[in-house]
Structures are given as C-alpha cells and as structure tokens.
N, C-alpha and C positions, 0 to 999 in steps of 0.2 A: 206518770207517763207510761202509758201500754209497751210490750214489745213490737208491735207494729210500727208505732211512731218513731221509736228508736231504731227499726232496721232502716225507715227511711231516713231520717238521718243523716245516719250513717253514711247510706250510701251513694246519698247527693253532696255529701260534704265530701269523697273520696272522687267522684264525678267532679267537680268543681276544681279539687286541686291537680288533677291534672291536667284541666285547659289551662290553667295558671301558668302552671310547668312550661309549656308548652307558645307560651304570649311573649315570648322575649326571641324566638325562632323565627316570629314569622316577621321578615324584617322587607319582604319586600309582595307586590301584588300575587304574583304565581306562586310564590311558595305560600299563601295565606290561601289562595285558591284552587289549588292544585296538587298542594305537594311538591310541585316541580314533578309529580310524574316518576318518584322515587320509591313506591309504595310495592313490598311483593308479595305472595300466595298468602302469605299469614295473616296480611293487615288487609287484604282485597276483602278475601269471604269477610271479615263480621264485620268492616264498610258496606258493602252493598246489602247481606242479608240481615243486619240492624236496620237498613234504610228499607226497603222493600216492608218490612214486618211493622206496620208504624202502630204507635200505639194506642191511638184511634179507631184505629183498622182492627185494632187485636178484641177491642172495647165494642165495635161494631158488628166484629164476626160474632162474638158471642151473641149479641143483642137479637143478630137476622136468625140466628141457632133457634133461639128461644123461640121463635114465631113460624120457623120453617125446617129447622133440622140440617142437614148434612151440606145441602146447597149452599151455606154460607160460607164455602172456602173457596167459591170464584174468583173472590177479590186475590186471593192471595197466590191461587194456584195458575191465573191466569197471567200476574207479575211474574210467577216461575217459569212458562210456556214463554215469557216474553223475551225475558233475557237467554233464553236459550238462541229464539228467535235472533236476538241481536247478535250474539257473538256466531251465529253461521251467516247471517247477512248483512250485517252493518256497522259492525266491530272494525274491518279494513277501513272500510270510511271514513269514523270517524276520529279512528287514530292516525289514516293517513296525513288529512284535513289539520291535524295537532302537530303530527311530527314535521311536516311540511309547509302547514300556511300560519302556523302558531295560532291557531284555532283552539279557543279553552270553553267554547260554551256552543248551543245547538243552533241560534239564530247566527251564530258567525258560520258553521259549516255548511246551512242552508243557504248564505250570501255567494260560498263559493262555488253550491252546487246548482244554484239558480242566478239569483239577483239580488238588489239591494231591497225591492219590496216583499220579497217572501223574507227576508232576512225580520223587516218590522212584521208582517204577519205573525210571524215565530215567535215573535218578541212577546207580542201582547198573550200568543197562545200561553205562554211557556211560565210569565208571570201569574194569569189569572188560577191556571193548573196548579201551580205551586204555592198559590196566594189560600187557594181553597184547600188544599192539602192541609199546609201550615194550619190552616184556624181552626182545625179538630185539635191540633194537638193541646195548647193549653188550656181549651173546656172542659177536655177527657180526665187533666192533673185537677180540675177543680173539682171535680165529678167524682173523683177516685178519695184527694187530702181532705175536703172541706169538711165532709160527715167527720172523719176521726179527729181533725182538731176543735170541732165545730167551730166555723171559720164558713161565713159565705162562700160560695163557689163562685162567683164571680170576683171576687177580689182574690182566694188561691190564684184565678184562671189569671190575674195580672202578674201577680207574682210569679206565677209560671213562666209567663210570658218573658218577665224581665231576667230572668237566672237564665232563659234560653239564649237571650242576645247576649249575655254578658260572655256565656259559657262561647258561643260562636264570635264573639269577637276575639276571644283571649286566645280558644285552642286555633283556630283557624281549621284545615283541611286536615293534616295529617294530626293534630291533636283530637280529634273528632274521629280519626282510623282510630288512636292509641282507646280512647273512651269506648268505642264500639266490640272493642275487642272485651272488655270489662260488658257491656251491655247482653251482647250475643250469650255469652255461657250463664249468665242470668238469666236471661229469657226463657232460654231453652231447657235447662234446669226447671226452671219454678212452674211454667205452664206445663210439661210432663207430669211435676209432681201434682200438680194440681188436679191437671185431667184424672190421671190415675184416680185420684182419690176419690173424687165426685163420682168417677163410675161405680167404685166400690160402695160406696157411701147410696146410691141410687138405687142400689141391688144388682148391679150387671147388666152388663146388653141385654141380659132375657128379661131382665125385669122393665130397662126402657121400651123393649119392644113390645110388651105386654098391656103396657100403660098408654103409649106416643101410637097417631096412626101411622102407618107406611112411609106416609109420605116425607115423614120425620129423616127415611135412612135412604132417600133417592136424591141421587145428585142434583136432577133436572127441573127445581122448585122455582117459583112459581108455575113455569110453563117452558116449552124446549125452546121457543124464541128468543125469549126475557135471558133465559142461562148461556144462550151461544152469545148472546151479544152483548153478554157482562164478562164471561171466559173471553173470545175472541176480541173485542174489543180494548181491555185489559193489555191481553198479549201484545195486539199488533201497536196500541198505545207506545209499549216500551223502545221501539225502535228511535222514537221521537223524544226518550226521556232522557229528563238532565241527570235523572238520576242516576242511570246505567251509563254515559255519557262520561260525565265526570268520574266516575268509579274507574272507567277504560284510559282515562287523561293519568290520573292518579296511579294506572300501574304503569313500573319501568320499563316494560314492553309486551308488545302482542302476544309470544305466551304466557304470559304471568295472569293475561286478562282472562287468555282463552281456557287456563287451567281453574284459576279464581272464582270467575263469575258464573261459572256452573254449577260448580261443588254450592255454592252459596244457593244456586236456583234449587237444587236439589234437596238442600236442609227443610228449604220454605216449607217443601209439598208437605213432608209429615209434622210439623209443626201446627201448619196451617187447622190441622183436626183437631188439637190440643183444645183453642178455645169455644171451640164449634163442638166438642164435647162436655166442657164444661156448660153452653147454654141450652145445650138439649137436657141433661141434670137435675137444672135449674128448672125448667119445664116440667120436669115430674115432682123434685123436693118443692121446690120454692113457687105454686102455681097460681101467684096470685102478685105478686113483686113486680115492680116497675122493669120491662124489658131492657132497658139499658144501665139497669144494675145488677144484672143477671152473674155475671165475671164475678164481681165483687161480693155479690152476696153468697153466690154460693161457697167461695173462699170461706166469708165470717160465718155460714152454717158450719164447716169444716173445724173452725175454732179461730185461736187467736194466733197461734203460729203461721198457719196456713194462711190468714187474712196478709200476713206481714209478707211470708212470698210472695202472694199475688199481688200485692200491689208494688212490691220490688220490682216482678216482672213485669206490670206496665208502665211503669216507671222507666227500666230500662228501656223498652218497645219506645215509649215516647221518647225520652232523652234523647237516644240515638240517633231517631229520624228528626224530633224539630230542626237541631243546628241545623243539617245538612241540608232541610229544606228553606231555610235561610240563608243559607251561604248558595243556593244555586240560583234564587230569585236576585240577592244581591249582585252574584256573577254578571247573570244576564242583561240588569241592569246598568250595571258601570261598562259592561264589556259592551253592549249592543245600542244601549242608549245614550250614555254620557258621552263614551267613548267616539262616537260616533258625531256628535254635538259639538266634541272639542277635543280634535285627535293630536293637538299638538301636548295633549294634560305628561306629564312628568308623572313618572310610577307612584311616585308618592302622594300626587294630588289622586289616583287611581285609588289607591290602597284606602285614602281617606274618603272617597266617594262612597267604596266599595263596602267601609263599615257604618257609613251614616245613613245608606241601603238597608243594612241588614237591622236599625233600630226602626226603621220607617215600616217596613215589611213586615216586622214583627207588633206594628202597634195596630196598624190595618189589617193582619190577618185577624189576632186577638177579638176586635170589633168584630169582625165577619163571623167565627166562632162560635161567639156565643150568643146567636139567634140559628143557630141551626137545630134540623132536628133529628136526623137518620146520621150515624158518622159514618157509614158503611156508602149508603144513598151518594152521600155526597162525594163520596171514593170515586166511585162509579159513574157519576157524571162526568167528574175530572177527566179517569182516565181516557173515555170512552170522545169528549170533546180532542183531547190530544190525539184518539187513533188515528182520528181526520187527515191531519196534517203528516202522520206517520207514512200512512196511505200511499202519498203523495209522491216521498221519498222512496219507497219500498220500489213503487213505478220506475220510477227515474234510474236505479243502481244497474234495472233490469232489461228499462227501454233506454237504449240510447237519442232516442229522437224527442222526449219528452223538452218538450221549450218552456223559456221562463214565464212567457203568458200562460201557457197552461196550469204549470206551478201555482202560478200566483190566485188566479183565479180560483183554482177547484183549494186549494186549501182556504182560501177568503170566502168561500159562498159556503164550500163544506161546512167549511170549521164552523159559521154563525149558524147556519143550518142545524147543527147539531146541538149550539151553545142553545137556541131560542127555543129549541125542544126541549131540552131537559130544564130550563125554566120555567118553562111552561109546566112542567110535574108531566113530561110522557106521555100526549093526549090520545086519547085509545089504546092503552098500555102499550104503545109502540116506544123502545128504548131506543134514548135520541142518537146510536151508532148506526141505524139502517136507514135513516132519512139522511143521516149528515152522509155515508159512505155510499149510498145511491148518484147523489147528487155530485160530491166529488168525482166519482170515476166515469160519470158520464160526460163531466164537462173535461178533465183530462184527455178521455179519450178523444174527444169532440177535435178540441181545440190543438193536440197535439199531430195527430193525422191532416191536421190544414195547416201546419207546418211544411214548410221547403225544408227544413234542413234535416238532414239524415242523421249528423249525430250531436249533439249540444256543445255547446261550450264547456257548458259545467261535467257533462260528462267525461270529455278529454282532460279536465282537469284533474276529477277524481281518479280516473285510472293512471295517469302521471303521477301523481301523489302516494299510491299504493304503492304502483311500480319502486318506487324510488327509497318507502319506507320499506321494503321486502327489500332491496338490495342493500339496503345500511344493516337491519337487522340479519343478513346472509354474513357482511361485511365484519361485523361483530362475534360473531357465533367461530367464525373460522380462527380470529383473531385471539379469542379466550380456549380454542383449543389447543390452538400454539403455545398458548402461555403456560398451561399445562402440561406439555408435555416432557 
C-alpha cells in the first residue's frame, strides 16, 4: 500500500467518525437541518468556503486552465462577488423570513415574498441546481481513487456516493460545519503546496510565459461575453442559493453572518488560482495528458508525497461540499414538497422524509454524474439557470410594486428559457444567462407596471419581518450589555 492510499485513509476514516459523533444530536428536523441556527464566526467561514470550493469545481478549474489559462477562476470568483452580493442585499431577507416566518429553505422565503406558485417554481429550480451540482461530485472521487486502487471508476463513483449519504445522514448540519472546519485547512494547505511546486517544478512564470501564448495569463478567455456571463451570472446566481441561504439560517445571528460569510468570500479569490495554476503547469510539463487529469497528474509528476496531498485536498474540496449539497436538495424537498402535501406530518415523520430524500438524491444525482462531460461546463450551466430566478428576487427587495404574476412568470419563462439553452450546448456561443435574463426582466417589467398595486403584499411582509428581526437583535445586544456590566 503507497503513501497516498494510506493518507486517504486516513483521512476519510477521521471524516467519517466524526459524522458518527455527531448522529446521536441530531434528534429532531431543524437541528438535523439547520443547526437550530446555533453556528458562530469559527464554524460559518469553513461551512460556506468548504461548500463554495466544491471538488468538482476544484477538478474542473484545473481542467478549463489546461485549455485556457487564468480564465478558469470565474466559477469560483464569481461564487465570491456573490456572496458578497448577498450579505449587502439579501442577508436581511432571508434571515428575516427564518427568524420571523420559520423559514429554513429558498422556495419557503420565495412563498412569502411572492406566492405559493413561484414557491413550486423555486422548488423544481433549486432541486435540479443542486441535483446537477451533486453529480460531479462522486465521478470526480472515481476519477481521482480508481487509477490508484485500480478499481473502475464507476463503482469508486458508487461508493463515493454511498459514504456521502451515510456521512449526511449521521453528521447532519452542524456535523458537516465540525467536518468542514477539518476539510477547509486541508484544502487550503495542500493546493498552496501544490500550486507552489508545479510553478517551481515548470521553471517559473517566465518560463510559462515563454512556452503558453498570452492568452494563457488574460482573465477575459474565451471572449468578454462568454466571461461576464459566467462571473456575473455566477455572482448574481448566489442571492437565490441554498447554499449561502442555509449557511445565513445556521449562524446565531446577522452579525455572525455578516462577519462569517465574507471573510470565507474572501479566502475563495486566492485560492481560486491555486488550481488554475496547477493546470496551466500541466500544459507546459504534461502536454499531451487527458485535460481533466491535469490536477492529478501533475501532483504524481511532483512524486508520491505530493500525489497523496492532492488528492487529500480534493478529497477534502469534495467531502465538504457533497453532504451539504445533499442535505439542501433534501431540505427543499421535505420542506417545500412533502411538507406541503401533508402539513399536518409530525417532526419526526419530517426528519424521516428528510433522510429518505437525501438517499434518493444521492442515487439520481450519482446516475446524472457519470455521463457528464466538462465538471466546470456543467457548474456554469447550474449556476447561471439559478441567476434567473435570483434576478427576480434582487427586483422585488428594490421594487416595491413587483406582483406575484409578474414573479411567477419572468422566473417560469426565464428560468426554462435559460435551462433549454444550455441544453441545447449555447447555440451561437451565446451563454444561456443572456437569453434566460433578457427575457425575465422584460416580462417583469412588462407585467409589473400593469399592476394597480403600488406596493405588494410580499413586500410589506418582508420589511415587517426585517423590522421586527433588527429590533430583537437591538433587544439582545442591549440585554448582554447589561449582563456585563
């Protein structure tokens, strides 16, 4: 047995026991889901910047490196523009929406800020997003273990699969922060040392710039179109994501979020270079290698130590992010579908929906997975079908007069609008965020200006909701001064 095999291991056997740990807390639906909302500064950042950094993603950006150079960090820095974005405009929302209407998932805050059909709209967005997320992740484990045990990559990729439900069933939410915090300084560690090395190992920047043309070291690859609408769309995607959503539910209050989910956007940006360094590398050493073995291979030129970080660190990268993107498709599901089906269910018939979700979710993403071909491509489809509906909402915070017809439609014609183009593979390299956010803001506008009513329902709701969480959290703050003193 290699040292590589042995670091992983290791270090899935140390990942494993602490969801274990952690399986006997989760005793009822919200604390499996949520945390209860009890999570601070410590357990926020490597929650959200483990989830944002997916391992797929990490596996992908090398791979667009290899073929394009520096452009490959859109995915990643356009998730960090995002959540910036959220917590200066949509952070109130939708921890008002939680602390207020006990709202734990995106299509419940979209019921409150519109209606009961954008709420199913949200629904189907929110699972297919998540569902195509998920199914990079355990191809990427097949992709990564199968060569070094020699072991098919389609049966690792099950295996993967099955350690990911188990691990999400047992840690739940805040077992999944404790894991993330173990994932995160892995990451971050191993792809530094990585990067580092390959540059050394290449001859240096001078020596890539010598070899790579230009276009290798320009952000704006393929073309400025294609890159504003894989950054921008990305970005404005996150206002609508369960990811940063839940991350905001799971801290014990709006500063914890507002402190947290920065610093975490922040780590991304230069991280994001680590493996987009490594695939540019690979492009000079390795110029002849399957591009989306690019990570990995250039690691095992590096030796047999270095093979064992790298793949520790996409290891960690995936670990991190599958659960939680299982535990948010199963949220949405029990919370917005069953829940909805049969609202008289008992927490406990909840709890048990909610984890027969997260095996079902896991066996159908698995299937979708592995017939894909780009894990980066299919990032970007994702996110950029979600901005749609983001769109939507971003209108609404700022137009008080936005109605629920309008709502319902521009994200229903948007969002297919967008979904039918990027199935289509982008026809005229047009990326499917300019036809899906043409089509939404025109019919919003349309249909909201033929509106009578001046300011919504849903909007008087939300600023009630806000108002009322700022005066508890005013309420609180004055109250632990006291105690202090």
């Amino acid at each position: 047995m290699n040292v590589t095999m042995i670091m992983l291991i290791v270090y899935m056997a140390v990942t494993i026991s602490i969801s274990l740990y952690f399986r006997k807390r989760n005793r009822d639906s919200k604390k499996f889901m949520t945390a209860r909302g009890e999570l601070g500064v410590v357990l926020v950042i490597p929650l959200l910047f483990s989830e944002l950094i997916a391992g797929a993603g990490t596996i992908g950006n090398a791979q667009k490196a290899y073929h394009m150079g520096f452009s490959s960090v859109w995915a990643d820095w356009g998730l960090a523009i995002g959540v910036i974005l959220f917590v200066l405009l949509a952070l109130k929302f939708y921890k008002g929406m939680n602390k207020e209407k006990g709202v734990i998932s995106v299509p419940e805050a979209y019921k409150y800020m519109f209606d009961e059909k954008c709420r199913i709209v949200m629904l189907f967005v929110i699972v297919i997003t998540y569902m195509i997320l998920f199914s990079n992740q355990p191809a990427a484990v097949g992709a990564i273990i199968g060569p070094l045990f020699g072991v098919n990559e389609t049966v690792v990729a099950w295996i993967a699969a099955a350690i990911f439900i188990l691990v999400t069933l047992s840690g739940g939410m805040k077992g999944i922060a404790f894991m993330n915090v173990l994932h995160a300084v892995i990451m971050m560690i191993g792809m530094a040392i990585i990067a580092y090395q390959s540059v050394h190992y290449a001859g240096g920047m001078d020596a890539l710039h010598a070899v790579l043309p230009e276009t290798y070291f320009s952000f704006m690859q393929p073309n400025v179109p294609t890159t504003i609408a894989n950054g921008l769309g990305t970005a404005i995607s996150m206002l609508a994501a369960a990811t940063a959503v839940t991350v905001s539910f799971t801290a014990k209050d709006l500063k914890t979020a507002r402190i947290g989910m920065p610093i975490a956007a922040l780590i991304v940006a230069p991280f994001a270079l680590c493996p987009s360094l490594v695939g540019i590398c690979a492009k000079v050493v390795l110029p002849d290698i399957d591009p989306g073995t690019a990570l990995f291979s250039m690691a095992h030129q590096l030796g047999g130590t270095y093979s064992g970080v790298t793949s520790m660190a996409i290891i960690a990268a995936i670990w991190s992010t599958a659960p939680v993107l299982l535990m948010i498709a199963s949220t949405t599901l029990t919370r917005d579908f069953y829940k909805r089906m049969k609202p008289e269910a008992t927490d406990a018939q909840e709890l048990k929906v909610s984890r027969l979700c997260v095996v079902l979710v896991g066996i159908v993403g698995t299937l979708l997975g592995l017939s894909a071909d780009s894990f980066l491509d299919q990032m970007y489809g994702a996110f950029q079908i979600r901005s749609i509906v983001a769109i939507t909402l971003l209108v609404a915070l700022f137009w008080p007069r936005v109605s629920t017809t309008a709502a319902f439609w521009s994200m229903l014609v948007g969002g297919a609008t967008a979904a039918v183009w990027f199935f289509a593979k982008n026809p005229m390299g047009i990326s499917c965020f300019w036809p899906g956010a043409a089509i939404c803001l025109i019919i919003l506008v349309i249909l909201t200006l033929m509106s009578k009513q001046q300011v919504s329902a849903g909007y008087r709701l939300y600023r009630e909701a806000v108002s009322a969480m700022m005066a508890e959290e005013k309420s609180k703050r004055i109250s632990n001064a006291k105690e202090d003193m």
